[in-house]
N, C-alpha and C positions, 0 to 999 in steps of 0.2 A: 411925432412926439419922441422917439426912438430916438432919433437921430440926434435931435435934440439935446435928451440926456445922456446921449454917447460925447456929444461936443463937451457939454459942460465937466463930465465925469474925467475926461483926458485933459482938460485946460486946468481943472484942480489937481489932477495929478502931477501936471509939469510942475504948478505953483509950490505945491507940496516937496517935490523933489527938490525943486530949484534947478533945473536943468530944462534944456528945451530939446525938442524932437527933433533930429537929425533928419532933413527932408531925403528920404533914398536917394531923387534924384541929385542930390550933393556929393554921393557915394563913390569914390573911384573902384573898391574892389568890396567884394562882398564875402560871406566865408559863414556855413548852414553846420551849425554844431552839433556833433557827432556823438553818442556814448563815452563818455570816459573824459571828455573837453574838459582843459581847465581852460583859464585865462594865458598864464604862461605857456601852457603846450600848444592852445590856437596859435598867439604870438608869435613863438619859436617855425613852428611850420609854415605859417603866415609869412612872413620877416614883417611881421607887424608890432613896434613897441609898446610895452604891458599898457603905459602910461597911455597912449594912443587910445587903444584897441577900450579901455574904461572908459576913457574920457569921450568919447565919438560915442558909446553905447551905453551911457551915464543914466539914461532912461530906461534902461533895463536892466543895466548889471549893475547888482550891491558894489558897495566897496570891497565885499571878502569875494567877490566872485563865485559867490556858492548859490546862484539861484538860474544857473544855465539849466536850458533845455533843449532836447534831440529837436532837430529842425528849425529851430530857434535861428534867424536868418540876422547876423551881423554885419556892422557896416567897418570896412577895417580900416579907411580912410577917407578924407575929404578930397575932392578936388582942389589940388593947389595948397592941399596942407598934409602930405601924405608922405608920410617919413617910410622908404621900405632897404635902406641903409640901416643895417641891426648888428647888434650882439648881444650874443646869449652871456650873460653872465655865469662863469664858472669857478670854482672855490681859486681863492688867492688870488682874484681880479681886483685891479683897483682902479679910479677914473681916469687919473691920468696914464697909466697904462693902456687900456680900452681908449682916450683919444689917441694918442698916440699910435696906435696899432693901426687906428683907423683912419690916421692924417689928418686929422681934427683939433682944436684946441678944446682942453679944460673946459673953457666959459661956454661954448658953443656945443660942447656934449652938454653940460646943466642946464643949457635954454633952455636945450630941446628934449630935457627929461626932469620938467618941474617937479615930479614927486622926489627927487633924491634933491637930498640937504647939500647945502655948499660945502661940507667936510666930506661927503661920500662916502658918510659912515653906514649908510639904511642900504644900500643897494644889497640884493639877495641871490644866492644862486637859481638860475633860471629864470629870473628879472629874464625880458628884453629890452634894450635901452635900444635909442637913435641915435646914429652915430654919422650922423651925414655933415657936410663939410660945411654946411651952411644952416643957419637959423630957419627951422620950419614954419615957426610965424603960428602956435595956435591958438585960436580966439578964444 
């Protein structure tokens, strides 16, 4: 009966979220959250992108990232969808600068980092962004 209402209670939660369970074994790298963790600081030390690192952990982490906990076991990439080509975003950075730097174009930096707007106006300092040469492709 347990079990039961352990099933039901996680299949309304994904429903509720909108978001589905990342099966660990999909996981190429893992990363156990430490005192003081934010999002951007996992990220930064990770080379895992913000956008990445919420979106693969959608199921647990808010969108403000303020509901991390010590031991809390994160999944930082998929296999076969795992961006670990990064930049940290730093004041007076701009996208086409950041491709550029990285040998990338423009379009192929926004793929691969849907939360930022086509003008590249939202990007923040200490964002991590993907900055790899090619389309990550994520689902």
């Amino acid at each position: 009966m347990y079990a039961c209402f352990a099933f039901v209670f996680a299949t309304i939660a994904v429903v509720v979220s909108g978001s589905a369970i990342v099966p660990k074994s999909q996981c190429s790298r893992f990363y156990t959250v430490v005192s003081g963790d934010t999002c951007d600081g996992i990220s930064a030390k990770t080379s895992t992108p913000t956008f990445q690192l919420q979106e693969i952990n959608a199921d647990v982490i808010n969108g403000e990232c303020t509901n991390l906990f010590v031991g809390e076991v994160l999944c930082l990439g998929l296999t076969g969808q795992d961006c670990t080509d990064v930049h940290v975003v730093q004041s007076g950075d701009s996208c086409v600068d950041i491709a550029n730097d990285a040998g990338t174009t423009l379009s192929t930096l926004l793929a691969n980092n849907p939360n930022v707007n086509s003008a590249c106006t939202d990007i923040y300092v200490g964002e991590v962004l993907c900055t790899a040469n090619h389309i990550i492709g994520y689902d």
